[in-house]
DRENDREN-214511 format. One line per field, with one value per residue (C-alpha): chain; x negated, y, z negated. Coordinates in pm, 1 decimal. Layout:
// DRENDREN-214511
ch <- A  ...
px <- X  ...
py <- Y  ...
pz <- Z  ...
//
This chain:
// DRENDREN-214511
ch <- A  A  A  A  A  A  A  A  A  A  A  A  A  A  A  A  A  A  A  A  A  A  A  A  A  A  A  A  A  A  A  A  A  A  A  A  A  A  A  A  A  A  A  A  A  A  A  A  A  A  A  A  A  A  A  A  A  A  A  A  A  A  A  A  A  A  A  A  A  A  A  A  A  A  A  A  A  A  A  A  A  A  A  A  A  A  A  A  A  A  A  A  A  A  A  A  A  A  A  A  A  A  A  A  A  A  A  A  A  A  A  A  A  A  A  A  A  A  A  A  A  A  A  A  A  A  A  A  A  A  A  A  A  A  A  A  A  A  A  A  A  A  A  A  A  A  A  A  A  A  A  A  A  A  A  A  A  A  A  A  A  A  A  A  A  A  A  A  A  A  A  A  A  A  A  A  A  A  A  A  A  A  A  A  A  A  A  A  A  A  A  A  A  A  A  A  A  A  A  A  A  A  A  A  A  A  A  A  A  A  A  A  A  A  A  A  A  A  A  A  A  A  A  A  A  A  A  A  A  A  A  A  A  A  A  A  A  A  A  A  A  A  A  A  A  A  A  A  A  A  A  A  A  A  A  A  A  A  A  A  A  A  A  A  A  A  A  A  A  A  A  A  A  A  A  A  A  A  A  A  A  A  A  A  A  A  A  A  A  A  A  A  A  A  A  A  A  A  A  A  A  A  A  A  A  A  A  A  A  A  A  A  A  A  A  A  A  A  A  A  A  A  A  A  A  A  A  A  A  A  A  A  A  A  A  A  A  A  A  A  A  A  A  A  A  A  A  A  A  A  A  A  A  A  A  A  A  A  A  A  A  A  A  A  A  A  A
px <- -496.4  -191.0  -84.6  -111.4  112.2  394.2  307.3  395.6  705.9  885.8  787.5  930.6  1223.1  1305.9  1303.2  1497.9  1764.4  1817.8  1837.1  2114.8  2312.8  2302.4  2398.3  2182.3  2284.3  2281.8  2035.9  1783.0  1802.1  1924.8  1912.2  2080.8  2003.6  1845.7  1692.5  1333.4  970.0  747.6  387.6  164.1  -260.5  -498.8  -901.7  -1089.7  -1401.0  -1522.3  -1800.5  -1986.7  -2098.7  -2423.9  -2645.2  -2399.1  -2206.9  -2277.8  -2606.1  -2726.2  -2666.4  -2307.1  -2276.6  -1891.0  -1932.5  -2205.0  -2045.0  -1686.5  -1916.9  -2111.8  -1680.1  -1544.2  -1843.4  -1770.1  -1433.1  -1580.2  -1809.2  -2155.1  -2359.6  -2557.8  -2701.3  -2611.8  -2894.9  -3001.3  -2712.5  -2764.9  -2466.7  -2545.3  -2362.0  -2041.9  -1855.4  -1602.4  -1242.8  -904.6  -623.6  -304.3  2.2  395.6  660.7  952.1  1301.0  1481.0  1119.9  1130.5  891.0  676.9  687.6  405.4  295.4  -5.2  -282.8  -529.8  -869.3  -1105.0  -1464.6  -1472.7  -1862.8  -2171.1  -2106.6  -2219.9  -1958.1  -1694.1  -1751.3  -1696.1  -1606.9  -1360.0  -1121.0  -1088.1  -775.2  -677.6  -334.9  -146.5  44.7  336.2  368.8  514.5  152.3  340.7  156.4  405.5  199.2  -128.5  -370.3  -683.0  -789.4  -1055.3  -1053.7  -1002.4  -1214.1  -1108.9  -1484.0  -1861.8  -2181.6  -2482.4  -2864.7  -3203.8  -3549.6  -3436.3  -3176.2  -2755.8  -2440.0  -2080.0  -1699.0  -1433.6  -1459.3  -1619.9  -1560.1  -1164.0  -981.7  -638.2  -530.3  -286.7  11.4  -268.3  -56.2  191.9  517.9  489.8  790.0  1119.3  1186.5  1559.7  1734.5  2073.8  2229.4  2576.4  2811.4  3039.1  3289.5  3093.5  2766.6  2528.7  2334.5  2003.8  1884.7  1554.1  1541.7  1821.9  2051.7  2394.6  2532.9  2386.3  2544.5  2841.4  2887.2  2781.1  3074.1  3253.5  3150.4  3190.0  3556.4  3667.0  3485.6  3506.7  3902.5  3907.1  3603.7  3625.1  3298.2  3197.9  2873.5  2765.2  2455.1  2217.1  2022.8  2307.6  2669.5  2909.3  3087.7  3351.9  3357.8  3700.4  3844.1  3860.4  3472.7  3320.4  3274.0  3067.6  2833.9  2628.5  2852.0  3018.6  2643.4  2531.8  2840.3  2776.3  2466.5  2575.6  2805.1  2677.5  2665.1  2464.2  2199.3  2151.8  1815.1  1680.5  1496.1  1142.0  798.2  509.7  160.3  -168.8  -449.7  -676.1  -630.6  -433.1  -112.5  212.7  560.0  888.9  1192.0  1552.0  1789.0  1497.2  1605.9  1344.7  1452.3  1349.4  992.3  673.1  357.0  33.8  -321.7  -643.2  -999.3  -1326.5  -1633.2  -1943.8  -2284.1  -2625.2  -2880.7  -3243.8  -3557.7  -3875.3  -4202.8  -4497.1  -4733.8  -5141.6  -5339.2  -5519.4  -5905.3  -6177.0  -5878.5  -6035.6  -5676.4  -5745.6  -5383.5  -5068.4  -4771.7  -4439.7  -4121.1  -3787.6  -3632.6  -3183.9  -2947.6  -2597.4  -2286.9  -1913.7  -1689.8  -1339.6  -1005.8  -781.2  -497.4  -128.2  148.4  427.4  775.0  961.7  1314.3  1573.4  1525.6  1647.2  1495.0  1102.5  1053.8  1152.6  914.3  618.5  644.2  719.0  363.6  230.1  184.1  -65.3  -270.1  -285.4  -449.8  -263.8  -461.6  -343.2  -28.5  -7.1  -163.6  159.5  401.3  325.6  302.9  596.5  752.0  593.7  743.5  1062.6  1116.9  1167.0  1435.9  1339.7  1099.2  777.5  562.4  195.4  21.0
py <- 1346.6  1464.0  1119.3  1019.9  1262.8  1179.8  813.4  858.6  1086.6  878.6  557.1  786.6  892.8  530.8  371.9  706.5  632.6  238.7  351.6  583.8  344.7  61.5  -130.4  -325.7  -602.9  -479.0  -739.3  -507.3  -196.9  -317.2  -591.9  -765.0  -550.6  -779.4  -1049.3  -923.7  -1068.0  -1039.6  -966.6  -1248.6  -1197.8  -1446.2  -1477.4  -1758.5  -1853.1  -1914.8  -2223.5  -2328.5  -2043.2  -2016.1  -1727.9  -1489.6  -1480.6  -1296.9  -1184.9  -1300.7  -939.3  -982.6  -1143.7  -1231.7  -1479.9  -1610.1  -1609.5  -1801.1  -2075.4  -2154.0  -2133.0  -2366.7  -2616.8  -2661.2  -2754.5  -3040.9  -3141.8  -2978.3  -2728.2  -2497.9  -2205.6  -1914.8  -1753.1  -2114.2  -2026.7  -1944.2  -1792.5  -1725.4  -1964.6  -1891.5  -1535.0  -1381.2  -1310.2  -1213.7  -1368.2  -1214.1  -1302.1  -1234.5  -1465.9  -1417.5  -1453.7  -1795.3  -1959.0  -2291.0  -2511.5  -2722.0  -2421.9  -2316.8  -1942.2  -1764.4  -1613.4  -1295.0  -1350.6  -1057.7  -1042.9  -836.5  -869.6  -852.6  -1087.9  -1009.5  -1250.7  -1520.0  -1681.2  -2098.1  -2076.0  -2282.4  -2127.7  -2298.7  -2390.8  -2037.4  -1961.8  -1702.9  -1492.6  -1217.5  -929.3  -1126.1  -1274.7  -1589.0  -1869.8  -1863.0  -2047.5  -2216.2  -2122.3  -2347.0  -2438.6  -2336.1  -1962.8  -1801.9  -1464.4  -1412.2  -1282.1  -1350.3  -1213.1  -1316.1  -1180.9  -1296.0  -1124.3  -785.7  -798.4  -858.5  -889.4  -859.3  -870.5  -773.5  -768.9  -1062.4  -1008.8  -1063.2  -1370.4  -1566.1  -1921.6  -1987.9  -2214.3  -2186.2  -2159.5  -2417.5  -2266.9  -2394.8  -2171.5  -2050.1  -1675.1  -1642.1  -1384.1  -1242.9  -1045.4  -1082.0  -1031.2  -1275.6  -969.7  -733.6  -710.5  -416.8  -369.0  -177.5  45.9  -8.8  362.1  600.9  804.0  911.6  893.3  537.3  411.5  573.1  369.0  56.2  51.6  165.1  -131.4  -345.7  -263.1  -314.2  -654.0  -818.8  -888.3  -813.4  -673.5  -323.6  -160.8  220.3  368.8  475.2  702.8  692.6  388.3  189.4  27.5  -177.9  -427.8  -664.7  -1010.8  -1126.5  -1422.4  -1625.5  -1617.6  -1620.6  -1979.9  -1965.4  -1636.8  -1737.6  -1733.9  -1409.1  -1250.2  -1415.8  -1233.7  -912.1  -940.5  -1013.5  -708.6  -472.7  -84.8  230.1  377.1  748.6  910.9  1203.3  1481.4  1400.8  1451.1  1257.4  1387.0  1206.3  1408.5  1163.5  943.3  1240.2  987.5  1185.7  1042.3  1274.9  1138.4  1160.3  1456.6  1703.6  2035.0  2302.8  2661.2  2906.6  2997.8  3093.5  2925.3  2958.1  2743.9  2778.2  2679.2  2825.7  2608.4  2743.9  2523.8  2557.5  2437.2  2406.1  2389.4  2369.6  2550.6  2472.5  2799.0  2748.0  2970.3  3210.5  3110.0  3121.0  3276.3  3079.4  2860.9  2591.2  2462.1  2479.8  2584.6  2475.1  2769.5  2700.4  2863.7  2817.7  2938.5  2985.4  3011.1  3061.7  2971.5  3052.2  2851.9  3075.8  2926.4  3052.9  3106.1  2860.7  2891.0  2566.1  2624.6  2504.2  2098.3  1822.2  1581.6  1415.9  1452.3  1763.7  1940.8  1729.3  1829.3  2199.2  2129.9  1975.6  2290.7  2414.3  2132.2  2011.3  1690.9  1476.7  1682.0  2032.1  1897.1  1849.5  2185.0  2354.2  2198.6  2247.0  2624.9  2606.4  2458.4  2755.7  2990.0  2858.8  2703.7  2325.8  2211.2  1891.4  1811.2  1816.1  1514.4  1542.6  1252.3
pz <- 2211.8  2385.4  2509.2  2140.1  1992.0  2279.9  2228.9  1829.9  1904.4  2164.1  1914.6  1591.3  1818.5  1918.7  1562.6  1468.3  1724.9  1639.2  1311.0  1364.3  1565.3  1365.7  1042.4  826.1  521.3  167.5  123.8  327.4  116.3  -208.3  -464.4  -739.9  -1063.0  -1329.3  -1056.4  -1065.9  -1044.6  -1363.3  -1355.7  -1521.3  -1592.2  -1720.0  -1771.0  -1659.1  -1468.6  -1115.1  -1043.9  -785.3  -627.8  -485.8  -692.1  -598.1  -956.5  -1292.7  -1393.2  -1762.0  -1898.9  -1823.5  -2172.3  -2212.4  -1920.8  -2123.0  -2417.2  -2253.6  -2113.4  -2420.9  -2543.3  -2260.5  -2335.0  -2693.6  -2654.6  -2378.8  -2689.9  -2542.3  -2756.7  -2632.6  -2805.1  -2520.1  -2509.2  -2292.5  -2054.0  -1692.0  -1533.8  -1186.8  -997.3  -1231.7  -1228.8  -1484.5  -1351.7  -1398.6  -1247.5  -1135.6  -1007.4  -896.7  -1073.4  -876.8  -1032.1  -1072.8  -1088.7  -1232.4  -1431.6  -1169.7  -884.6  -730.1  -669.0  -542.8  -734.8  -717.4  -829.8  -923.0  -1064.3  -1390.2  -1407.5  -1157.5  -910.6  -559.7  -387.1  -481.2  -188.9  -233.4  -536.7  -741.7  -1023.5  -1361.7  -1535.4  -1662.7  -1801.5  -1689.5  -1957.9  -1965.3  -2129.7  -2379.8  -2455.6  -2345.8  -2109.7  -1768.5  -1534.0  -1524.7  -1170.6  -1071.8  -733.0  -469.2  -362.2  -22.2  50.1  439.1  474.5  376.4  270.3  349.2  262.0  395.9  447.8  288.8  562.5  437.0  638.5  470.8  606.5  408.5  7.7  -71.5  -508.2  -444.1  -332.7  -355.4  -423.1  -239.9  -436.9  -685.7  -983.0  -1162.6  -1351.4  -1681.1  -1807.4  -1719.8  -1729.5  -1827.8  -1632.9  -1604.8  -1354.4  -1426.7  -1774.9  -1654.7  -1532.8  -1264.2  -1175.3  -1051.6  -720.9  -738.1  -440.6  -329.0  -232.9  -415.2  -252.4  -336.1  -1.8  30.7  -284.1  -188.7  186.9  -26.6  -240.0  50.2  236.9  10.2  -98.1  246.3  317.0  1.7  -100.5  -470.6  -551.8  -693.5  -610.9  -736.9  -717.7  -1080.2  -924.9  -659.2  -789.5  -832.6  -726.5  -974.1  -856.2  -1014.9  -971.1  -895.2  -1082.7  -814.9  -791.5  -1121.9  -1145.0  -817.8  -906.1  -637.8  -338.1  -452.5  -458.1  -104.9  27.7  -98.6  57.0  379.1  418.0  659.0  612.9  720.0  523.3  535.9  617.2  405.2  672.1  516.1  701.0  512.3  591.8  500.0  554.2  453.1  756.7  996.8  937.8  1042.0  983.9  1053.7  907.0  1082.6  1081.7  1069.3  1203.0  1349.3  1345.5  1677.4  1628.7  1832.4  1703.5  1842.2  1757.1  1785.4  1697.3  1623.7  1651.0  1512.2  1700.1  1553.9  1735.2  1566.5  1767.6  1592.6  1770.2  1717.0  1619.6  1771.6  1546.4  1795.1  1816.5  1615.5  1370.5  1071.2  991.2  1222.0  1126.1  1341.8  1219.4  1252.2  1261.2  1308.1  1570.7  1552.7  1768.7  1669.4  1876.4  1792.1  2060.8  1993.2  2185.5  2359.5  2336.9  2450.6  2254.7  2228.7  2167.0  2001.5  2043.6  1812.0  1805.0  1689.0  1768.6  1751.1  2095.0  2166.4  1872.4  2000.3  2351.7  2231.8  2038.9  2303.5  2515.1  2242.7  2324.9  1979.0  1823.4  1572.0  1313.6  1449.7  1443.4  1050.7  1014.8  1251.1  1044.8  706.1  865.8  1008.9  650.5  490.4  726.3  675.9  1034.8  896.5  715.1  569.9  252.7  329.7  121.6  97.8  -5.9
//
């Protein structure tokens, strides 16, 4: 466990270091505010599959077949319909900004109902509507699982969620989202991540690179920029330099902890103050070992007689105390924590101590 946690810090430390020394485009951490996806959802149906779809209680799947084959001028009452090799879905997908009619985009298909598996199925024409409740796009094509389940004999083998697939380029752009990012005069940039000292070096950047263009950052989301004269009959150019200028974001001193999966990310600039910390672990073993009891003989029970018989033993670490001097950097706290012997596990347990004792200064995010 010890070569992982110097395997993570000198991997954290290097990222940390390229990050310090080096510039990335505005188009990296930012974007032009007003050029955004939208979210589009649809119902429809999936055929063909092989006894793996809805089961005949699942009623509205009934109830859109009996629908779908009326308006292909076949009646059936739906009490007659058999829905197993067909499965109830809903369809998602991303339209990204600037789509227009005739585009193609990828689909997410999910079973609402019973189905065991999706698996070779085929998705029906099923439009795909806004929050608008207007149609956008219009998805249909053969789905993609990446996995498979299979049953025989009382025996079943499965990889990966088999009740959720994608079609890819499954979906035709039937309608134009307008958008607008500019009022003819300036335009704003959006931080993907906000930060006042970010926005700040953007307009910064941007004021020294771009001739004309008066840039101020109006909070930590977001910079303004003014489009000079020269360039507001060519919007596009003016924003594809923008994006190209190059400037240095600035890292909050953050350390995420999962406990869930022992995941352990320490931002940059986090500063440890002198401390000693020490760590260790009790393991408690019980061990049970049935015995058999003979009654004696000629005792009258004839029956033997099972007792339990557990032994428990706590076993304590002795482990040495540490000191962690004043660091900052990754790799010196991990090889500081290192001495203690600790496990990626420990490891979240000593800092959110050492947060609580006031020897970390950097926010401390539990998810």
């Amino acid at each position: 466990m010890k070569r992982t946690i110097t395997l993570i810090s000198v991997i954290a430390a290097s990222l940390l270091t390229v990050l310090a020394n080096s510039q990335v485009r505005i188009k990296d951490i930012a974007g032009i505010q007003g050029a955004r996806g939208n979210h589009l959802m649809g119902y429809g149906l999936v055929i063909g599959l092989d006894g793996s779809g809805d089961s005949n209680s699942t009623l509205f799947t009934a109830q859109t077949v009996v629908n779908m084959l009326q308006k292909l001028g076949v009646n059936v009452p739906q009490g007659l319909i058999k829905v197993k090799n067909i499965a109830a879905v809903i369809v998602t997908a991303e339209m990204p900004a600037f789509a227009k009619p005739g585009g193609l985009i990828d689909v997410t298909v999910n079973s609402i109902g019973d189905a065991k598996s999706l698996q070779g199925g085929t998705l029906l024409q099923a439009p795909l509507k806004g929050a608008d409740d207007e149609v956008y796009a219009v998805a249909q094509g053969s789905l993609s699982i990446g996995g498979f389940n299979f049953s025989a004999g009382g025996a079943s083998a499965q990889k990966n969620h088999v009740t959720v697939g994608r079609v890819p380029r499954g979906a035709r752009i039937e309608r134009e989202v307008p958008t607008t990012v500019s009022d003819g005069q300036s335009l704003e940039i959006a931080l993907n991540q906000p930060d006042f000292t970010t926005a700040s070096r953007i307009a910064d950047a941007i004021n020294v690179k771009v001739p004309g263009a008066d840039a101020s950052a109006l909070d930590p989301y977001s910079v303004r920029v003014t489009i000079p004269p020269a360039s507001r009959g060519n919007l596009v150019k003016f924003i594809a330099q923008l994006e190209s200028v190059s400037v240095k974001p600035d890292t909050s001193a953050k350390i995420v902890i999962n406990e869930r999966t022992g995941t352990l990310v320490v931002g940059g600039d986090v500063r440890i103050s002198p401390c000693v910390v020490t760590h260790g672990n009790i393991r408690v073993k019980v061990d049970n070992t049935p015995i058999v009891a003979i009654p004696a003989p000629f005792s009258g029970d004839g029956k033997p007689v099972i007792v339990p018989q557990k032994d428990v033993t706590v076993q304590e670490d002795k482990n040495q105390l540490a000191a962690v001097p004043a660091t900052t950097t990754i790799d010196q706290l991990v090889t500081a924590l290192n001495a203690l012997g600790a496990t990626p596990r420990d490891l979240i347990n000593i800092l959110q101590a050492m947060k609580q004792a006031g020897s970390i200064s950097a926010e401390l995010e539990l998810q």
